[in-house]
TILOFI-751206 format. One record per atom (N, C-alpha, C, CB): x, y negated, z negated; atom name. Coordinates in steps of 0.1 Angstrom, whole numbers, padded with zeros to 4 digits. Glycine has a CB too. Layout:
N
    c1    c2    c3 name
     X     Y     Z   CA
...
END
This chain:
65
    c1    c2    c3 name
 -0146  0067  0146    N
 -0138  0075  0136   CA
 -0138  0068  0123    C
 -0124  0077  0141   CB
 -0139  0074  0114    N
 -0143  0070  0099   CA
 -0135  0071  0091    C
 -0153  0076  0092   CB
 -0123  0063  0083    N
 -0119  0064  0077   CA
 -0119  0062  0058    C
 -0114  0061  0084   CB
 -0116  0072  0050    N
 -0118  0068  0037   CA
 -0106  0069  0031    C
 -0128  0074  0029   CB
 -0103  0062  0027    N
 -0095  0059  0015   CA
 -0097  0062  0002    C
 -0093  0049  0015   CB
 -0089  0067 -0006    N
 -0088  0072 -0021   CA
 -0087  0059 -0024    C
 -0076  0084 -0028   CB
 -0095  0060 -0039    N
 -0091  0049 -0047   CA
 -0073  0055 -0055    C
 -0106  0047 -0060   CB
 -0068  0046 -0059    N
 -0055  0053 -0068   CA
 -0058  0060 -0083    C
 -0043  0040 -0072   CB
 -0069  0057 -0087    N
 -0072  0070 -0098   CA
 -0071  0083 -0090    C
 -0089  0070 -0107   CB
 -0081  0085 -0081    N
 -0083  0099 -0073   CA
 -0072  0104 -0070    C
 -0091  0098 -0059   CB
 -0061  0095 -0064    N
 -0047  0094 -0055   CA
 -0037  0100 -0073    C
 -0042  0069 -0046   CB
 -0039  0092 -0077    N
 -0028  0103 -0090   CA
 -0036  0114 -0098    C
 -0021  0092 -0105   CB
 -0048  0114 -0100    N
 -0051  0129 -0103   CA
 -0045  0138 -0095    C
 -0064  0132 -0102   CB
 -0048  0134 -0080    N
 -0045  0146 -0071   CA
 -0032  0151 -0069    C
 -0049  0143 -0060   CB
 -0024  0139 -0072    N
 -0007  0143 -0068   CA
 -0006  0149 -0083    C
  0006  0128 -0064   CB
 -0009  0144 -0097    N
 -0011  0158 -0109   CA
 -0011  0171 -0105    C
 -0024  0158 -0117   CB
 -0023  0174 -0097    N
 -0027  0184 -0098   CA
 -0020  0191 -0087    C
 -0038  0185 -0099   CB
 -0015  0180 -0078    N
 -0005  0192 -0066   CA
  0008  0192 -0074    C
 -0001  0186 -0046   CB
  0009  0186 -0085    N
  0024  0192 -0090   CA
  0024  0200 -0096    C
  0032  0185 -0097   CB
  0014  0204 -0101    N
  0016  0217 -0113   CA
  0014  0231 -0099    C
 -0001  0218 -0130   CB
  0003  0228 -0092    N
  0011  0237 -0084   CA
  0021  0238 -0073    C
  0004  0241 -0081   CB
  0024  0230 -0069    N
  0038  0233 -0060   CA
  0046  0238 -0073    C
  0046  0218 -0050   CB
  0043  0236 -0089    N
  0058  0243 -0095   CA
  0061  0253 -0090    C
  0058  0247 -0109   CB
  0050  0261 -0089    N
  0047  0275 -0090   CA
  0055  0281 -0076    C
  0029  0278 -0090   CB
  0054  0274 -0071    N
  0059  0279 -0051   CA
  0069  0270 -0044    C
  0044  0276 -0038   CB
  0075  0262 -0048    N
  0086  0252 -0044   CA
  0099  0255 -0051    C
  0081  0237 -0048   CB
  0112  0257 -0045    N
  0122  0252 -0056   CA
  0122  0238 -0059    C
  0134  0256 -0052   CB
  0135  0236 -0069    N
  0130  0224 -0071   CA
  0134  0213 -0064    C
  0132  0222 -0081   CB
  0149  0217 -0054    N
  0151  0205 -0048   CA
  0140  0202 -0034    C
  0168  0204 -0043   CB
  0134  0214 -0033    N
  0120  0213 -0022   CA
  0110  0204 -0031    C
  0111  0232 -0018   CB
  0105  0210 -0041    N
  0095  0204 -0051   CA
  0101  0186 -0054    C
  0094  0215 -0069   CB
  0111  0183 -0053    N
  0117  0173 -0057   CA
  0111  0162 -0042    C
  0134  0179 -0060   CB
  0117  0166 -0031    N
  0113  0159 -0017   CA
  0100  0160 -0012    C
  0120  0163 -0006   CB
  0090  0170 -0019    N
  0079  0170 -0015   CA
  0074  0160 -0024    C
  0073  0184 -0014   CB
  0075  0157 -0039    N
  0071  0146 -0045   CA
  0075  0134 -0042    C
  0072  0147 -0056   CB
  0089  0132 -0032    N
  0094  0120 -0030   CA
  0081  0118 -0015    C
  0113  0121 -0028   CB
  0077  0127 -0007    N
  0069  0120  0001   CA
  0056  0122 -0001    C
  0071  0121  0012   CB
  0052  0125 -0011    N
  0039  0127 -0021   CA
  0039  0104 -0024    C
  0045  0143 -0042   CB
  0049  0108 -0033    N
  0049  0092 -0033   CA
  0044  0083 -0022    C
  0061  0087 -0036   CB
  0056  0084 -0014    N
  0056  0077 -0004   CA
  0038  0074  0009    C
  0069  0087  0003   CB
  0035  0088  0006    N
  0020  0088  0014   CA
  0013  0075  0003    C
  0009  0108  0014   CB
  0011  0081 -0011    N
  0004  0070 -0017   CA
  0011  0059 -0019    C
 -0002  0074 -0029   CB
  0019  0051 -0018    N
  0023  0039 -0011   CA
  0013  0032 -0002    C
  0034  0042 -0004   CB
  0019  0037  0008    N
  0013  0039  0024   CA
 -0006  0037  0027    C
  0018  0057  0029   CB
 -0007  0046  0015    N
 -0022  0043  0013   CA
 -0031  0034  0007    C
 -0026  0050  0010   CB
 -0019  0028 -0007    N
 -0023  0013 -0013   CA
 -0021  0004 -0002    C
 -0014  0009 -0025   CB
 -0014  0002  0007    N
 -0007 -0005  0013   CA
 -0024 -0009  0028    C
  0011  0004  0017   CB
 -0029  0001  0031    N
 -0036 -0001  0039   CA
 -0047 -0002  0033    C
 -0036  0006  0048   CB
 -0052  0002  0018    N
 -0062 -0001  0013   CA
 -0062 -0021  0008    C
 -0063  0012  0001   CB
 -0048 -0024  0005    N
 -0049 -0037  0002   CA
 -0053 -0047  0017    C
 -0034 -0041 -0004   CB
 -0048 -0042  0034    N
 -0049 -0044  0044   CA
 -0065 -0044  0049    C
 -0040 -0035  0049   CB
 -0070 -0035  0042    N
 -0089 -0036  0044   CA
 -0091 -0044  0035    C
 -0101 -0022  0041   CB
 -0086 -0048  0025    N
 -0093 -0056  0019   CA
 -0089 -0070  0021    C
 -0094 -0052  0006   CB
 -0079 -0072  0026    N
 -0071 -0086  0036   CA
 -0084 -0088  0046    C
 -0052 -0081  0048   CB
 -0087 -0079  0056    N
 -0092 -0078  0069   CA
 -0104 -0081  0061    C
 -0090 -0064  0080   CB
 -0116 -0075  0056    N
 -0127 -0078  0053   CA
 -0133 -0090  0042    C
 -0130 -0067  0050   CB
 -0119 -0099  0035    N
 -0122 -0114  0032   CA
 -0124 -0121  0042    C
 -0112 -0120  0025   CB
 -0112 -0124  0052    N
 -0113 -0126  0064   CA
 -0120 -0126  0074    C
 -0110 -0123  0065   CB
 -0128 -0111  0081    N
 -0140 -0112  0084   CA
 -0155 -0119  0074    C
 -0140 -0102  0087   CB
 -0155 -0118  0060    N
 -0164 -0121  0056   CA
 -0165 -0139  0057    C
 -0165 -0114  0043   CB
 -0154 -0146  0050    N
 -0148 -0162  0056   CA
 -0151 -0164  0068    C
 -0133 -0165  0058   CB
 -0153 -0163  0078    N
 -0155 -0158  0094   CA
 -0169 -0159  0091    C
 -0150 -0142  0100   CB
 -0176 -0151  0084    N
 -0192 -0147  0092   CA
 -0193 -0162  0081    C
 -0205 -0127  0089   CB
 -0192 -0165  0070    N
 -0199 -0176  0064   CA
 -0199 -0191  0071    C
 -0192 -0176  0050   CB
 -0187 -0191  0084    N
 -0188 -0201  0085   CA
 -0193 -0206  0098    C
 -0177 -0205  0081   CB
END
C-alpha cells in the first residue's frame, strides 16, 4: 500500500480552496468545526511527513554503515 503525502504548499492551497467552498454550503458554526479539523488533519500530516523523514535518515545512517 502506497502512501503520499502533500507537501504543505499543496496542503494550504487545498484547504483555500475548500474554504471558499464550504462558504457556500456550511453554516458557519459547521464551516467553523469543519476548518477546525481541516487544520487538525494537516497537522497530523506534517507530523507524519516529518516521521518519514526521521525514519528514512535513519534507515539511510543504517545502510552507510
Amino acid at each position: 500500500m502506497t502512501m503520499t503525502i502533500s507537501s504543505v504548499t499543496d496542503t494550504e492551497s487545498r484547504a483555500s480552496l475548500v474554504s471558499k467552498l464550504t462558504k457556500a454550503y456550511y453554516r458557519d458554526d459547521q464551516q467553523e468545526k469543519f476548518m477546525d479539523l481541516q487544520a487538525e488533519i494537516d497537522s497530523l500530516l506534517q507530523q507524519l511527513q516529518n516521521l518519514k523523514n526521521q525514519r528514512e535518515e535513519v534507515d539511510s545512517q543504517g545502510d552507510a554503515n
